[in-house]
C-alpha positions as YAML, in Angstrom:
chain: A
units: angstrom
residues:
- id: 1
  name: UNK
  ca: [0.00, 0.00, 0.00]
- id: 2
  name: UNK
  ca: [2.63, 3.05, -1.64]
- id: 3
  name: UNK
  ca: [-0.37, 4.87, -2.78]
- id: 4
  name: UNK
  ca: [-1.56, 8.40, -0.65]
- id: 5
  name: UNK
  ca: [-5.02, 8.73, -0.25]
- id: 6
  name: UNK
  ca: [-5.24, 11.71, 2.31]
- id: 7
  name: UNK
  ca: [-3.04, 13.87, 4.39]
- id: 8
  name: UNK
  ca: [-3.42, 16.29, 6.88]
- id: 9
  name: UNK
  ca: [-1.30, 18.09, 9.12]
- id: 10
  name: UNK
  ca: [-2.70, 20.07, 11.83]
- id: 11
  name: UNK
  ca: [-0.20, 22.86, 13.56]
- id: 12
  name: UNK
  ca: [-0.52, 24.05, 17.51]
- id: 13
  name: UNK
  ca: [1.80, 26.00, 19.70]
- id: 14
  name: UNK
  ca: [4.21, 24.65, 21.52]
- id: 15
  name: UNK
  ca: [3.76, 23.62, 24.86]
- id: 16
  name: UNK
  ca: [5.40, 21.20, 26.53]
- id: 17
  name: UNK
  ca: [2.41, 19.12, 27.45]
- id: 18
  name: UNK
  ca: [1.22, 19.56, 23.93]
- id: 19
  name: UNK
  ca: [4.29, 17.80, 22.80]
- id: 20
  name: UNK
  ca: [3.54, 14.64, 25.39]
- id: 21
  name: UNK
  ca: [0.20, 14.53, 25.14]
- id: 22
  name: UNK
  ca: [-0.09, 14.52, 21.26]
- id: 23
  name: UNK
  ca: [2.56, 12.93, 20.36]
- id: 24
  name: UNK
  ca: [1.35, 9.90, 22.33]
- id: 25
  name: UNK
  ca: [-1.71, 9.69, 20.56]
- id: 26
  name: UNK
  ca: [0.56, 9.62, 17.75]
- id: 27
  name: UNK
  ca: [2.53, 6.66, 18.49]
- id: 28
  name: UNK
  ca: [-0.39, 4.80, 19.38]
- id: 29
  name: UNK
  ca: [-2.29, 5.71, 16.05]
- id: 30
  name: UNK
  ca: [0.86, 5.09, 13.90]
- id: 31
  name: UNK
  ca: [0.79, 1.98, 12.02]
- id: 32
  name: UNK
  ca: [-2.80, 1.51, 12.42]
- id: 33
  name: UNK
  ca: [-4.38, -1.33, 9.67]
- id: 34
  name: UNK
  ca: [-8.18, -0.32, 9.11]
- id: 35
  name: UNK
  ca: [-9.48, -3.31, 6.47]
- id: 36
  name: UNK
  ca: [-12.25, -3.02, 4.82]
- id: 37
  name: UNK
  ca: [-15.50, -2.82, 6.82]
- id: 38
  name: UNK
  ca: [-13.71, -2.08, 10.15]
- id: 39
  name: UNK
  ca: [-14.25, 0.96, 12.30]
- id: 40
  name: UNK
  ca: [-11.61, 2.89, 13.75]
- id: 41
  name: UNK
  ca: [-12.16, 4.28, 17.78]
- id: 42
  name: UNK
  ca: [-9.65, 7.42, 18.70]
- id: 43
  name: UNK
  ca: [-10.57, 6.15, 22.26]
- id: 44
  name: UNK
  ca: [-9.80, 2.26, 22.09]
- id: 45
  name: UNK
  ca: [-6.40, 3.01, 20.16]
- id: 46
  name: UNK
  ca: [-5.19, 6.14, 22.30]
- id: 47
  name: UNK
  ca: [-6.20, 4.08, 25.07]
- id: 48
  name: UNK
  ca: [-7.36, 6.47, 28.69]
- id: 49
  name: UNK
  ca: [-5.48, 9.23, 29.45]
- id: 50
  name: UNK
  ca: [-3.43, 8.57, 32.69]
- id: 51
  name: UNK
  ca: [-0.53, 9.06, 33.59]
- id: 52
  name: UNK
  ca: [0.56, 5.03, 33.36]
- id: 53
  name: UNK
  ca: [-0.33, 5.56, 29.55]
- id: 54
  name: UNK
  ca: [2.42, 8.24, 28.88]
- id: 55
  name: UNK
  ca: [-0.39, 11.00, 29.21]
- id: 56
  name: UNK
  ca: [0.49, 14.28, 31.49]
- id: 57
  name: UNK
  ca: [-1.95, 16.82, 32.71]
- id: 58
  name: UNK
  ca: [-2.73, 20.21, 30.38]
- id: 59
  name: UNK
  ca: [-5.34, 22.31, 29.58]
- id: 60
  name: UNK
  ca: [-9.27, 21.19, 28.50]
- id: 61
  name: UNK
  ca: [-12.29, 23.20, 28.03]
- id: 62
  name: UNK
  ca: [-13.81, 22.94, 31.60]
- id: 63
  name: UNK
  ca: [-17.60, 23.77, 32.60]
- id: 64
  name: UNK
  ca: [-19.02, 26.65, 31.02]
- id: 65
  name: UNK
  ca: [-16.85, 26.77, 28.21]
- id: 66
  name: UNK
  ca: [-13.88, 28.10, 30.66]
- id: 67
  name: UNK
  ca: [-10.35, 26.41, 30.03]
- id: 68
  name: UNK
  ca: [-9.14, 23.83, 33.04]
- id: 69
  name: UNK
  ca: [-6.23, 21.62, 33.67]
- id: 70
  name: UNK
  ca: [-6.63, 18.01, 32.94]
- id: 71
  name: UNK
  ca: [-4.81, 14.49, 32.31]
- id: 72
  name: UNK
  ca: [-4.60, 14.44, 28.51]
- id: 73
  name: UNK
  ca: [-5.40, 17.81, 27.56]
- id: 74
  name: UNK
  ca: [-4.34, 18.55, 23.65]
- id: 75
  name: UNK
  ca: [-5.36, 15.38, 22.30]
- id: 76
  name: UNK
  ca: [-7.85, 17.08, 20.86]
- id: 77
  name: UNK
  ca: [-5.51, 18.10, 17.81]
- id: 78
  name: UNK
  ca: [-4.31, 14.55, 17.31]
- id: 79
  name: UNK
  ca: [-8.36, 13.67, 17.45]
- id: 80
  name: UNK
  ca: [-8.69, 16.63, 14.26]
- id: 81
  name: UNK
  ca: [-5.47, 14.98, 12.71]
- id: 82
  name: UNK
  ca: [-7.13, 11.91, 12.11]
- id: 83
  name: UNK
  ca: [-10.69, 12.82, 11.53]
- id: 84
  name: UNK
  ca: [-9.67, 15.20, 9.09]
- id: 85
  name: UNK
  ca: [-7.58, 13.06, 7.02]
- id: 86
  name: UNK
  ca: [-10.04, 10.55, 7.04]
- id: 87
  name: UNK
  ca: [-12.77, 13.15, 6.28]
- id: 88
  name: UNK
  ca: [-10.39, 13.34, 2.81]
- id: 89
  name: UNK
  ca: [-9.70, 9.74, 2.30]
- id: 90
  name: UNK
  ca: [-13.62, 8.80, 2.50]
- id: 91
  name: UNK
  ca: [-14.08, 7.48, 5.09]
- id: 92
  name: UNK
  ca: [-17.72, 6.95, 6.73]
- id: 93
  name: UNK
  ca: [-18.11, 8.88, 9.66]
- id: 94
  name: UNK
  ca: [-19.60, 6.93, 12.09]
- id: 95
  name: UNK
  ca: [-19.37, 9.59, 14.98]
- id: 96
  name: UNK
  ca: [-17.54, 12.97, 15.80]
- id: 97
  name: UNK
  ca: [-18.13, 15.50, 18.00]
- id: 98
  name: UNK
  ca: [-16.86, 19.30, 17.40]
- id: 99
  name: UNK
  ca: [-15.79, 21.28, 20.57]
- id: 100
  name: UNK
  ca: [-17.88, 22.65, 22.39]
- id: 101
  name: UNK
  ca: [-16.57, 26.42, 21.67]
- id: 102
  name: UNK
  ca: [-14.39, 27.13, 18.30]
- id: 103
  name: UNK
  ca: [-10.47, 27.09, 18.95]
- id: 104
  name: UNK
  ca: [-9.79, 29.23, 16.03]
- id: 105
  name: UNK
  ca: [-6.52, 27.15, 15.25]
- id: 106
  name: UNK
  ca: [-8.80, 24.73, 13.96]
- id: 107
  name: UNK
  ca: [-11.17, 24.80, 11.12]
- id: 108
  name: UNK
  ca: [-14.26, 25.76, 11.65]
- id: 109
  name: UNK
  ca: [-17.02, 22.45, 11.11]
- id: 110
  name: UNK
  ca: [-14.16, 20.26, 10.65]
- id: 111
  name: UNK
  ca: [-12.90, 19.57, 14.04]
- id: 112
  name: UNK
  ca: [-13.19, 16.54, 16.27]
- id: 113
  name: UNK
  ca: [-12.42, 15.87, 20.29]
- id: 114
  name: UNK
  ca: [-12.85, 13.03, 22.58]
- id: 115
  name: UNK
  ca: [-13.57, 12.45, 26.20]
- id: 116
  name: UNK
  ca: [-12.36, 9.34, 27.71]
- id: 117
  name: UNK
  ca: [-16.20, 7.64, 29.03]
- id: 118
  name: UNK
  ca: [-18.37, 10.34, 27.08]
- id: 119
  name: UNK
  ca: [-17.75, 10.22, 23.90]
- id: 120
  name: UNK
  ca: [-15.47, 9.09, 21.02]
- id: 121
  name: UNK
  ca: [-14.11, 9.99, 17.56]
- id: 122
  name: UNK
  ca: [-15.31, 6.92, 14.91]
- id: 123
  name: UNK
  ca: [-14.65, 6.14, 11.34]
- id: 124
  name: UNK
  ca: [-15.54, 2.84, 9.49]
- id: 125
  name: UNK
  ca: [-13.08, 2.21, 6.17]
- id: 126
  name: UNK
  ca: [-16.55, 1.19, 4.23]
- id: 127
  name: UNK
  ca: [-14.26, 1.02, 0.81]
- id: 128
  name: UNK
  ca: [-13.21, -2.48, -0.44]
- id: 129
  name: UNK
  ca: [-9.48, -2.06, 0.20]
- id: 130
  name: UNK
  ca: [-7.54, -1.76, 3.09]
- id: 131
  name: UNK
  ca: [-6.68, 1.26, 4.33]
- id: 132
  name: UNK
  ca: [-2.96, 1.83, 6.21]
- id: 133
  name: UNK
  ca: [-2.54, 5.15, 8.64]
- id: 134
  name: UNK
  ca: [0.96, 6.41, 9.71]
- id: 135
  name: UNK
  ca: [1.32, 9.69, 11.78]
- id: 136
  name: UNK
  ca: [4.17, 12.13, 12.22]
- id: 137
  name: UNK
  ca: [5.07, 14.82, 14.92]
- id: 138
  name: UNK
  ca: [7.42, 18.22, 15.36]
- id: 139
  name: UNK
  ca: [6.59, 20.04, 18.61]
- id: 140
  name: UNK
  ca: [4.46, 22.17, 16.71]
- id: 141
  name: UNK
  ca: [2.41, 20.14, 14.45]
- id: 142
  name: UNK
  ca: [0.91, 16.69, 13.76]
- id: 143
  name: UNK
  ca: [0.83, 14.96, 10.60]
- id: 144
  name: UNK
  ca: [-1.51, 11.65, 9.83]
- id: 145
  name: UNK
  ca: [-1.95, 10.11, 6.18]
- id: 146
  name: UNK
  ca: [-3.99, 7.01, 4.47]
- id: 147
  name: UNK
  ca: [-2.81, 4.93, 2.55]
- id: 148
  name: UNK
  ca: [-4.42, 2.12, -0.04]
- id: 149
  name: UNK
  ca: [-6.59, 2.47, -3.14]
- id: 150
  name: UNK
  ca: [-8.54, 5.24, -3.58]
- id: 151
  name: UNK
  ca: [-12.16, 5.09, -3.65]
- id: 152
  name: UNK
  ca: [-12.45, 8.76, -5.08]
- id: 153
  name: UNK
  ca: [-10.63, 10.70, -7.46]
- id: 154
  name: UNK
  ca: [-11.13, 13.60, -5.20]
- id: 155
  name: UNK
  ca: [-12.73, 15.10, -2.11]
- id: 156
  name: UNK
  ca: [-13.47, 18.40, -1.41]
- id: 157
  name: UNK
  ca: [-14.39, 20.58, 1.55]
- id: 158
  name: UNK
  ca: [-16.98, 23.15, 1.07]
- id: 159
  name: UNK
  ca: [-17.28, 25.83, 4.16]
- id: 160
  name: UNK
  ca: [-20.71, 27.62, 4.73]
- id: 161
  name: UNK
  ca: [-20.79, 30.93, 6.75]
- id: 162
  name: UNK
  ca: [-21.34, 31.92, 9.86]
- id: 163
  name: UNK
  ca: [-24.80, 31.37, 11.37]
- id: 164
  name: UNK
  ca: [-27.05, 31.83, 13.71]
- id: 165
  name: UNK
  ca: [-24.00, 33.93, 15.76]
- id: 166
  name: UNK
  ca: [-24.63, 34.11, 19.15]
- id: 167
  name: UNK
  ca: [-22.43, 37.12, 21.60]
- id: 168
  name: UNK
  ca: [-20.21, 35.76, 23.99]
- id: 169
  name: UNK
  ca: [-20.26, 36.98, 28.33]
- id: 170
  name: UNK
  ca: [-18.22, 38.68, 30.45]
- id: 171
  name: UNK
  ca: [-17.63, 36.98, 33.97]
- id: 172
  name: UNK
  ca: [-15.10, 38.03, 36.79]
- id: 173
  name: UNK
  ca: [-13.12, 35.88, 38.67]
- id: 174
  name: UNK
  ca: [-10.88, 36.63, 41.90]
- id: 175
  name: UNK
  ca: [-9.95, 33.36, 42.66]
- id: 176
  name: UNK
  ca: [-6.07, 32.19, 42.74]
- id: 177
  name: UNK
  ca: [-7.00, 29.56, 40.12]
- id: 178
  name: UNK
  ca: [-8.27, 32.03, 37.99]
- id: 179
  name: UNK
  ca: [-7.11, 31.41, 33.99]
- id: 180
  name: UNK
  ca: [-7.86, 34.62, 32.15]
- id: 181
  name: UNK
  ca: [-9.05, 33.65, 28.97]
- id: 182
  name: UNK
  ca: [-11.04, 35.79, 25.81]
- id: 183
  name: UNK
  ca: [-14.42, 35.31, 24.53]
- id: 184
  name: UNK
  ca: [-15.72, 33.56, 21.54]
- id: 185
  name: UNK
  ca: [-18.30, 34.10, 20.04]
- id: 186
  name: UNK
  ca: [-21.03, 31.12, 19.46]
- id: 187
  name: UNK
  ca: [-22.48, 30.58, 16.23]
- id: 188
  name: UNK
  ca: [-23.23, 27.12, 14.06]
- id: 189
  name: UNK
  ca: [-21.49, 26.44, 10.14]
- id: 190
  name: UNK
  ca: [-22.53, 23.77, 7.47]
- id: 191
  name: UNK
  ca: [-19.16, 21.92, 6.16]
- id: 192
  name: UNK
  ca: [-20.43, 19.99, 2.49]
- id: 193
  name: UNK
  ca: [-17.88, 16.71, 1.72]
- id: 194
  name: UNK
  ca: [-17.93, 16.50, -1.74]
- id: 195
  name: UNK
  ca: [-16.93, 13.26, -3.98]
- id: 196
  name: UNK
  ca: [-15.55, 13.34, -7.43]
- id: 197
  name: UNK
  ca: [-15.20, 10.02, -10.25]
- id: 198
  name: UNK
  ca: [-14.59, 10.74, -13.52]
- id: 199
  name: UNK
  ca: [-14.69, 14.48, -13.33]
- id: 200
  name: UNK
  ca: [-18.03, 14.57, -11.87]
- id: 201
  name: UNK
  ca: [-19.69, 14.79, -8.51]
- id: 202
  name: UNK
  ca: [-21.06, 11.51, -7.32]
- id: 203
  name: UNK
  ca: [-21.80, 12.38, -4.02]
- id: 204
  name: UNK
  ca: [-22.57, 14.96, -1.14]
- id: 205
  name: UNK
  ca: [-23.18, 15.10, 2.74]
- id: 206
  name: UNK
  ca: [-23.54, 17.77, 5.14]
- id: 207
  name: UNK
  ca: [-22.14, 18.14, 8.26]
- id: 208
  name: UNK
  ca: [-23.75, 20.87, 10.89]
- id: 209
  name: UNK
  ca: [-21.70, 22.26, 13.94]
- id: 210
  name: UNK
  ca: [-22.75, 24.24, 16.46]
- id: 211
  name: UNK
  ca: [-20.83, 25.73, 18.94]
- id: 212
  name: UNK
  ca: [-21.51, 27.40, 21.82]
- id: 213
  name: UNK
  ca: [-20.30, 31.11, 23.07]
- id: 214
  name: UNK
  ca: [-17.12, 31.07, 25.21]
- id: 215
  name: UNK
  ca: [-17.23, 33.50, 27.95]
- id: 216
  name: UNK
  ca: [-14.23, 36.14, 28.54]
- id: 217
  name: UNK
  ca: [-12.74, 35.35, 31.80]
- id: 218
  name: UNK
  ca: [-10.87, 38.45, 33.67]
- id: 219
  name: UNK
  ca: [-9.08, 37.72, 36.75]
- id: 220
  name: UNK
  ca: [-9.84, 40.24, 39.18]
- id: 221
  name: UNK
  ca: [-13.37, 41.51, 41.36]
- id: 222
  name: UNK
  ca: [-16.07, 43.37, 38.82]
- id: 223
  name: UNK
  ca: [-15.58, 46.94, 39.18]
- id: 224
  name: UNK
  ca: [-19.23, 47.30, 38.65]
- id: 225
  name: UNK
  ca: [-19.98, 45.78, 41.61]
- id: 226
  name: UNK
  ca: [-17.85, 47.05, 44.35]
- id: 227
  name: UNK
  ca: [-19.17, 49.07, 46.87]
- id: 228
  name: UNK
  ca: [-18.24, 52.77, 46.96]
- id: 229
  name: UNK
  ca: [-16.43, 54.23, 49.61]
- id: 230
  name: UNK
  ca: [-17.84, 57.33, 51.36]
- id: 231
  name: UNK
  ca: [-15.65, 61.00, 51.03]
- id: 232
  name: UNK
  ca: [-14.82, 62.10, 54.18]
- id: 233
  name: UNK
  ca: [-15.61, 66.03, 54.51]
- id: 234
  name: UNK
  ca: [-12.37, 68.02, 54.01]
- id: 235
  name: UNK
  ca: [-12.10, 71.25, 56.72]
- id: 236
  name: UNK
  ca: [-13.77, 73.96, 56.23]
- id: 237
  name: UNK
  ca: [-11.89, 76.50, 53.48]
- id: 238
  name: UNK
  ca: [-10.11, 73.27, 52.34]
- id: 239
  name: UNK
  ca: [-9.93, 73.13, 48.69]
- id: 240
  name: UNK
  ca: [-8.58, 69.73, 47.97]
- id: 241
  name: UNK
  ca: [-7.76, 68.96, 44.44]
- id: 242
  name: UNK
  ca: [-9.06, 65.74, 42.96]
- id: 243
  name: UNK
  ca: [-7.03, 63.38, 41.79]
- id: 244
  name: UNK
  ca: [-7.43, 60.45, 39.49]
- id: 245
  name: UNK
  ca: [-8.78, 57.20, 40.75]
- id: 246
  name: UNK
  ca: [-5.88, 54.44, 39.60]
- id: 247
  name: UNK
  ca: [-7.08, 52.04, 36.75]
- id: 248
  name: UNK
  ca: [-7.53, 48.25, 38.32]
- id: 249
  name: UNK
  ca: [-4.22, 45.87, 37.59]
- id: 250
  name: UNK
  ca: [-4.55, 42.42, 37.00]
- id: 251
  name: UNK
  ca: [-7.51, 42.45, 35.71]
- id: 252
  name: UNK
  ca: [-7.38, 42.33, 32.14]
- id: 253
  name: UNK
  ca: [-8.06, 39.21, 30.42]
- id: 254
  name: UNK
  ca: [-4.91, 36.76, 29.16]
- id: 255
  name: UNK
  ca: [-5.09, 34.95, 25.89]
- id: 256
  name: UNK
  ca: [-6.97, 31.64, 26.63]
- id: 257
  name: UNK
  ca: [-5.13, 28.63, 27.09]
- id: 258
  name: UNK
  ca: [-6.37, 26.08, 23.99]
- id: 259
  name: UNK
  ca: [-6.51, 22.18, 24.32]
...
């Protein structure tokens, strides 16, 4: 099996975790043999993410849509990897689930993550050859291709707009755990696979994502809500001069963390 069917290569900042995390996906996906008929689980072949499985702790989308620290976090863009070079290669999708919120690293309606015991990222190989996966990885990027016969002379991706664009909250947090992050906002996208024989289009699905608003997180208390102090009377004939009140620090929000 020499010939390519699909490649993808997703990129993502480097973090150290990142590199761990990802990369042992990577390894565990690498070499994979899908024959024909057989479905392919990102959970079953990662395996759970602890820390006996080569997996260290970085940052998920918690509750709410605000980021958290968590065993496996970034697998996420070895879960896109795959699903997106299989989304090229033909492969049925059997199930996928987007993020919750958009990472804007990713594309838009053609993104996939997994939870370990909620849910999982499947593909079933429903052509009549076998298919072959192999997966590379720099600290910065993740590379996965198919190999075998293709099915298709080509598949294309086409990208809807923007819809049904929802605003994304403020919220204020003074916690020591805070993690300031910025909002997103929500909105849902149509992604059209498109297959080609011959010159021709044989076939079509759509593929509807909706994701939710992502609140902006600001370490610090609300300014709109603290109580205001009382002036104390100056003495009489005083003429104090007013001066400025200082602007709040710490309280403007960080880039968000991204699994």
């Amino acid at each position: 099996m020499t010939q390519k069917i699909s490649s993808f290569t997703q990129q993502f900042p480097y973090a150290a975790y990142r590199v761990q995390n990802i990369g042992e996906a990577a390894r565990r996906v690498n070499g994979t043999l899908l024959m024909p008929g057989e479905t392919f689980s990102m959970n079953d072949t990662i395996k759970e993410r602890t820390v006996a499985n080569g997996y260290t702790v970085g940052f998920v989308i918690g509750a709410g849509g605000v980021f958290a620290e968590e065993l496996g976090g970034g697998v996420s863009a070895a879960t896109t990897t795959m699903w997106t070079a299989a989304f090229f290669a033909g492969m049925e999708r059997t199930f996928t689930q987007a993020h919750s919120i958009y990472i804007s690293r990713y594309q838009a309606g053609l993104e996939a993550t997994v939870a370990w015991g909620s849910f999982d990222m499947k593909f079933t190989n429903n052509t009549p050859n076998a298919v072959f996966i192999t997966t590379k990885m720099t600290d910065t990027s993740m590379n996965a291709t198919f190999w075998g016969t293709p099915t298709y002379d080509e598949i294309k991706a086409e990208f809807g707009s923007r819809y049904n664009v929802r605003p994304y909250p403020t919220i204020y947090d003074k916690t020591k755990k805070c993690l300031g992050q910025g909002g997103m906002e929500g909105f849902s996208i149509d992604v059209d696979r498109v297959f080609y024989k011959d010159g021709a289009e044989v076939n079509r699905e759509t593929i509807t994502t909706n994701y939710r608003s992502s609140p902006k997180v600001i370490c610090g208390k609300n300014p709109d809500k603290e109580p205001i102090k009382p002036i104390k009377p100056g003495k009489p004939g005083a003429n104090p001069s007013a001066s400025p009140t200082p602007a709040p620090s710490g309280d403007q929000a960080a880039p968000a963390p991204q699994s």
